[in-house]
N, C-alpha and C positions, 0 to 999 in steps of 0.2 A: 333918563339914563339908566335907572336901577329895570324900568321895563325891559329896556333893550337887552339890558345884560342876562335879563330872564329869560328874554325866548330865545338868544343866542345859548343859553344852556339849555334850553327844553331842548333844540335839535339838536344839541352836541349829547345830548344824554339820550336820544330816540335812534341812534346808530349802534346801541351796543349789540344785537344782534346781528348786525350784516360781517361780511367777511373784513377783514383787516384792509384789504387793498380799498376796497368801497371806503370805508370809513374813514381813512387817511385821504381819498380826495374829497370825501364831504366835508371835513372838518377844515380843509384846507380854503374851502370857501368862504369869501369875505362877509363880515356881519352883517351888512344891510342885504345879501342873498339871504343868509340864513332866517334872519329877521321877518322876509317878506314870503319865505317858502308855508305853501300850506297843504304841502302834500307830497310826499317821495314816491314815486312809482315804481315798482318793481314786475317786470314779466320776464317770463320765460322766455329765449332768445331776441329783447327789445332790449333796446338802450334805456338805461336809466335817464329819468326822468322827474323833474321837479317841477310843480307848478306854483309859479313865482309872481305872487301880482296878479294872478287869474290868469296867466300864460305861461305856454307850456317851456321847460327849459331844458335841453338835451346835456347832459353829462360823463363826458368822455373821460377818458385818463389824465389829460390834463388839467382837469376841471371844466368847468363851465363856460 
């Protein structure tokens, strides 16, 4: 449990640079996403992008 609560901070602590709007639907993402993401993707005009479980996972305004 103490693991899980740690990499649910690691990615809630690796958003402090993106914009407010970003960061408020990443953080809105359930812990076992958080937990299991091993990569944020960010391009220029692409949808955001999380690779979750070794698949990729599209991240719209609503979330996930």
């Amino acid at each position: 449990m103490e693991d899980e609560k740690k990499l649910v901070k690691n990615f809630d602590s690796a958003l402090y640079a993106l914009p407010i709007k970003m960061q408020e639907c990443l953080l809105s993402l359930p812990p076992k996403i958080k937990i299991a993401t091993s990569e944020i993707r960010l391009r220029a005009d692409k949808p955001l992008i999380l690779t979750v479980g070794g698949a990729p996972m599209w991240v719209g305004k609503e979330g996930v």
